[in-house]
C-alpha positions in Angstrom: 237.6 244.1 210.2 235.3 246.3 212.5 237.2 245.4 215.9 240.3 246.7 214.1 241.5 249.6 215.6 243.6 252.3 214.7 247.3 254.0 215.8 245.1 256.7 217.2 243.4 254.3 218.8 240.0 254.7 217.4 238.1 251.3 217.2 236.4 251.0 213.3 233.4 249.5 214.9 232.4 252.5 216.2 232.5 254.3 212.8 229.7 252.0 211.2 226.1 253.1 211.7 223.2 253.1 209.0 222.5 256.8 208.3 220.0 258.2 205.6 220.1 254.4 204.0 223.8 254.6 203.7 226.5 252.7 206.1 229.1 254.9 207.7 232.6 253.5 208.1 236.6 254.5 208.8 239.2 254.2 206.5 242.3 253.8 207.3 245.3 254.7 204.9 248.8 254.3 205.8 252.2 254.6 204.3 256.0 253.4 204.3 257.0 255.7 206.4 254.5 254.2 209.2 251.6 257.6 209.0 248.3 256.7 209.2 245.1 258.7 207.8 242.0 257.9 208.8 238.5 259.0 206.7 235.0 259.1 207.4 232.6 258.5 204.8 229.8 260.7 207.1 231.2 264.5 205.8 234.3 262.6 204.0 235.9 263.8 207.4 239.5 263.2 208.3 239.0 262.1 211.8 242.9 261.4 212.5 246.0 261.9 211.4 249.4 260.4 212.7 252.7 261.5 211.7 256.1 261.6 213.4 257.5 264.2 215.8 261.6 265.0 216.1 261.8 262.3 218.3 259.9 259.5 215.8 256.6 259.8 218.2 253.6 259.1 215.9 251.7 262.1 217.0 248.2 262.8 216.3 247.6 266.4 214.9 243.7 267.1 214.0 240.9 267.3 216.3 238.0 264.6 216.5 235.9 262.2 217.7 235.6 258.5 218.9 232.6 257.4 217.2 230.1 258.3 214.5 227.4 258.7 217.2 229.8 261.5 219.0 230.3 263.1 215.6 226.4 263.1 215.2 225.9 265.4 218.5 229.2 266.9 218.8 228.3 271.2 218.3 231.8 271.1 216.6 230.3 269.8 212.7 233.1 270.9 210.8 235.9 269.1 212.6 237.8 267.4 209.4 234.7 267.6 207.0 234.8 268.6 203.4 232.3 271.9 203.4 230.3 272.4 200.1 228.4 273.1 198.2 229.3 276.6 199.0 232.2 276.1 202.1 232.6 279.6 204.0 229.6 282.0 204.2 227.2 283.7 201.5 225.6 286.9 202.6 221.7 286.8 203.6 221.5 283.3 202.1 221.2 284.3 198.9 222.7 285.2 195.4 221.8 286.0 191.8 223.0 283.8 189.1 222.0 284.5 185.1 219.6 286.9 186.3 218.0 284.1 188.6 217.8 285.1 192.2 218.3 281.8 194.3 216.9 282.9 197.9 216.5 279.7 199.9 219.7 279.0 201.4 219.3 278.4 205.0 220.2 280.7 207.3 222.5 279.5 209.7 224.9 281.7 210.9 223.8 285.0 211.7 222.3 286.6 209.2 224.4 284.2 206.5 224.2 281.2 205.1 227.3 278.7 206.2 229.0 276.3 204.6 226.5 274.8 202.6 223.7 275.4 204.5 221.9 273.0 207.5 223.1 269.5 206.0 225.9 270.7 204.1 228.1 268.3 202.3 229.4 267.7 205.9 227.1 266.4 207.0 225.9 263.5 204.8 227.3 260.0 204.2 229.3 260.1 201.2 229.6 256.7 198.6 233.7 255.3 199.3 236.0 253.4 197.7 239.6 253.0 199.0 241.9 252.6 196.0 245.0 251.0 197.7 246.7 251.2 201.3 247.2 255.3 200.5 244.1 256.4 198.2 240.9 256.5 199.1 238.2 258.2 196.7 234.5 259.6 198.1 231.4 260.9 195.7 228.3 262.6 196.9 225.6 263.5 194.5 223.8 266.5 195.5 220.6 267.0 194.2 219.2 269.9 191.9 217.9 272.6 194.4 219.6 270.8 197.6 220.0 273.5 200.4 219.1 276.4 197.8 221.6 275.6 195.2 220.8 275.0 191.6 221.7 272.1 189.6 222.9 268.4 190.4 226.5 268.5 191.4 228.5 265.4 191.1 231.3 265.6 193.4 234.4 263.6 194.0 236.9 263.8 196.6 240.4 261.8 196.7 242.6 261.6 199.8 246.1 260.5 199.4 248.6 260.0 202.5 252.3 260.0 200.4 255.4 258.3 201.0 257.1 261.9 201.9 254.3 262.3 204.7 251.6 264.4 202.7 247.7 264.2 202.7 247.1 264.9 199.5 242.8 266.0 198.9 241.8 266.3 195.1 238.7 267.8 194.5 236.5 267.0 191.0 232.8 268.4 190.4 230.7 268.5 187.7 226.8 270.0 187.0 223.6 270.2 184.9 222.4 273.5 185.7 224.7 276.5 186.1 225.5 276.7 190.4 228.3 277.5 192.7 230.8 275.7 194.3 233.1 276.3 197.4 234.8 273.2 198.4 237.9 273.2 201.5 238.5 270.7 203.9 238.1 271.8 207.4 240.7 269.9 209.6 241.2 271.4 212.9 245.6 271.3 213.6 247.4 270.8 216.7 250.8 270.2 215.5 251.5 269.4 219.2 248.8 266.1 219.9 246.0 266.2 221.4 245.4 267.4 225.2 247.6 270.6 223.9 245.6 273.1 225.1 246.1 275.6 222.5 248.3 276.8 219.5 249.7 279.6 220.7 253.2 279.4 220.5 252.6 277.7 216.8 254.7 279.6 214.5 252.9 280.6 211.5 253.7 282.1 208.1 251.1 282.7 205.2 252.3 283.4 201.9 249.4 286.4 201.2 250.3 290.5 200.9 246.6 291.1 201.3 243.9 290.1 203.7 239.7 290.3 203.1 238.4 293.0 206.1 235.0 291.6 206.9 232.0 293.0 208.8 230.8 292.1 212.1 228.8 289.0 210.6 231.8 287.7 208.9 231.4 289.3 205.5 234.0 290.6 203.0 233.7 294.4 202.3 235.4 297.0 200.7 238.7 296.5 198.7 241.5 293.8 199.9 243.5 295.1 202.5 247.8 295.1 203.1 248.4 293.0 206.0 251.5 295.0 206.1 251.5 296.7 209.4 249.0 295.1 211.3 248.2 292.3 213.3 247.4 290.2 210.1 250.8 290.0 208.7 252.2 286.3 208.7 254.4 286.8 206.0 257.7 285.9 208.1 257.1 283.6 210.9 254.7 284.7 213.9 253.3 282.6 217.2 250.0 282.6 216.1 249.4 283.8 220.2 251.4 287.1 219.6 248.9 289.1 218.9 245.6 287.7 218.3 244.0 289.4 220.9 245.3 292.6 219.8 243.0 295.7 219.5 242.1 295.5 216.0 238.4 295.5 214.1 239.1 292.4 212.3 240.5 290.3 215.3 237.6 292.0 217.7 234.6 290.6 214.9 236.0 287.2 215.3 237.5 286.4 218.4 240.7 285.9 216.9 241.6 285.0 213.5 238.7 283.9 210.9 239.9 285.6 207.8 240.7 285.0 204.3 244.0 285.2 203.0 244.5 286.5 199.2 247.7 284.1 198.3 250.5 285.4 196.6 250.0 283.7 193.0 252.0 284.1 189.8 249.0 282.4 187.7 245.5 281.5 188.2 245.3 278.0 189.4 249.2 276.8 190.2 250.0 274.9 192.7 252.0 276.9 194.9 253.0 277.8 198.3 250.4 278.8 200.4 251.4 278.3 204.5 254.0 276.7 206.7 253.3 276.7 210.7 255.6 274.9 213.4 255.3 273.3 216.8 258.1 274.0 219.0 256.8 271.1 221.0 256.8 268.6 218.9 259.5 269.8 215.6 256.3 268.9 213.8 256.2 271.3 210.5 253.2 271.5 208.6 253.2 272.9 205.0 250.5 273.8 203.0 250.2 274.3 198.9 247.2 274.8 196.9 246.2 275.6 193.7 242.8 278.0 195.3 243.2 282.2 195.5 242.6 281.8 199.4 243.3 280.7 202.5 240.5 281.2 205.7 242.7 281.0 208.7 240.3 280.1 211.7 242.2 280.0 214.9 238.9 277.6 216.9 237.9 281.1 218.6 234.2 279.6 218.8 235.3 276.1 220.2 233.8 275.2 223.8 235.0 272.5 224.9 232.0 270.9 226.1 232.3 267.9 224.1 235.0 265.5 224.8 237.0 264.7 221.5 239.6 261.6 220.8 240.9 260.0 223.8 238.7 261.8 226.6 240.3 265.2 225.0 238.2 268.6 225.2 238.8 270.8 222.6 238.9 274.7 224.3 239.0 278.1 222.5 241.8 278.2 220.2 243.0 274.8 221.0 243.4 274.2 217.0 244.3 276.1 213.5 242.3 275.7 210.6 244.2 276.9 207.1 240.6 276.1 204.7 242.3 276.3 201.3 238.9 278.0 199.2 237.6 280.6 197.3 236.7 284.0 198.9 233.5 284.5 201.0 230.4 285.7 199.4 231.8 285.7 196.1 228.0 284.6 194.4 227.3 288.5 195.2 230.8 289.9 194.5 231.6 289.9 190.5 234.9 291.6 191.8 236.1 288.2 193.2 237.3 285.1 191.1 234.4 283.5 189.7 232.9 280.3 191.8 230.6 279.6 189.0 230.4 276.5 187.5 228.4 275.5 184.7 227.7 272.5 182.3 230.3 271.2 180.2 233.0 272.5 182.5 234.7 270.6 185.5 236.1 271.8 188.8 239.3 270.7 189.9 241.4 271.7 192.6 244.4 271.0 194.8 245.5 271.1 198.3 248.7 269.7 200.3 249.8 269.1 203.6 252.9 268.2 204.0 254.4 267.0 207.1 258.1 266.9 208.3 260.3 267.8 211.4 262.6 270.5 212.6 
């Protein structure tokens, strides 16, 4: 029903808009311990997400908007979206693949080419089909040569919201042509609700020795790095405020954190541990597992504010935490990194899990 509305108080009618022949809507998914997800078909975006704080307050802990129409203008596009083909940046908008040199990728940030290009797989109106109450599955065909990228690229993404309080995402892709393929979901967290104005005293561990330094544009170089010693290190519990505005190269490029995480892994492709990050506020804990080599922890450096989110909210600087469960950056044009080649015959599938109690 479109006047529905949701426990974040979002009103489904405002999710439904015909876009690029193709109607938008909001899914809602709940479970039996009284969460509720809710899922965009535009970007496959979660646009909230209600769980419980340590006093049973359903508290919403992802950035957003209201409507598809704010979603549409908002300068914020990655705000809960699934980024592919290639999430995360390539270098100069281009790569070489079986001696091919694919040069057409857009240029969109900086000198690189970002998640996926200018209508990345955010920003189109994916095909849905909600399963049950708790599943809800999403497929975008993207066409051979789409933003740059060679080959059509079948894609299906799953969202599940668990009786133990976890959003499960599934990720599936297959391809006629050789390509590449970077896919992470991009939700913004405030494990405090919205209005928080920023996730500073969030306590954060990441389960990584080593870090990716990056240039001023954002792009891996040189060997990995030891976080050991520096500012980087979140491998026992940190406030994520302590010292992100430290005098150090990699937190000067970005404004704060917007690096890649090399996760501690015993073998390729386990699900494992990957990061666990507190709200004193709230008791809300928030633990992540994946079965990718890396995490991009983005600490909303580059958010304005000028557009008002969920609920009249503005979303400042650093008002969220991103943990973008990928591949590295720029790996097309580093055969050092793990592969992000895909080619015909073989499928993609990946992993990642939030998982939400109290403390």
């Amino acid at each position: 029903m479109k006047n529905e509305s949701t426990l974040s108080g979002l009103t489904v009618a405002n999710f439904s808009k015909q876009l690029d022949g193709k109607e938008t809507m909001l899914c809602i998914l709940t479970n039996n311990k009284g969460a509720e997800l809710t899922i965009t078909n535009y970007g496959a975006k979660i646009v909230s997400l209600m769980v419980p704080d340590r006093s049973g307050k359903l508290t919403d802990v992802v950035t957003g908007h209201n409507s598809i129409d704010e979603y549409l203008v908002s300068e914020e596009a990655y705000f809960g979206a699934i980024c592919g083909r290639y999430g995360n940046r390539i270098a100069g908008g281009k790569f070489t693949l079986d001696g091919v040199v694919y040069d057409k990728l857009a240029i969109n940030n900086g000198p690189n080419s970002l998640h996926g290009g200018l209508k990345g797989f955010n920003s189109v109106v994916w095909d849905l089909n909600k399963i049950d109450n708790q599943t809800v599955e999403l497929k975008y065909t993207s066409a051979d040569g789409e933003e740059g990228f060679p080959g059509k690229l079948d894609t299906t993404v799953t969202y599940h919201l668990s009786d133990d309080n976890e959003v499960v995402i599934m990720y599936h892709a297959v391809t006629d042509k050789p390509t590449v393929l970077n896919l992470t979901n991009h939700s913004y967290f405030n494990l405090s609700g919205q209005g928080d104005p920023s996730v500073y005293d969030h306590k954060l561990t990441i389960n990584a020795d080593y870090y990716l330094p990056t240039d001023d544009t954002a792009i891996p170089y040189g060997p990995k790095e030891k976080v050991e010693g520096t500012p980087m290190d979140f491998r026992t519990p940190h406030e994520v405020g302590e010292r992100i505005d430290e005098d150090f190269e990699a937190l000067n490029f970005g404004k704060g954190y917007d690096h890649t995480y090399i996760l501690n892994k015993t073998e390729e492709n386990e699900l494992s541990f990957c990061a666990r990050c507190v709200s004193p506020k709230t008791g809300i804990v928030m633990e992540c597992y994946t079965t990718q080599p890396g995490v991009q922890l983005y600490t909303g450096n580059w958010m304005t504010g000028n557009f008002v989110g969920k609920n009249g909210q503005r979303y400042p600087a650093r008002a969220a935490l991103c943990l973008e469960t990928q591949h590295y950056p720029d790996s097309p044009n580093k055969p050092e990194y793990p592969s992000t080649v895909l080619r015909p015959g073989e499928v993609f599938q990946s992993k990642t899990i939030y998982k939400f109690t109290i403390e």
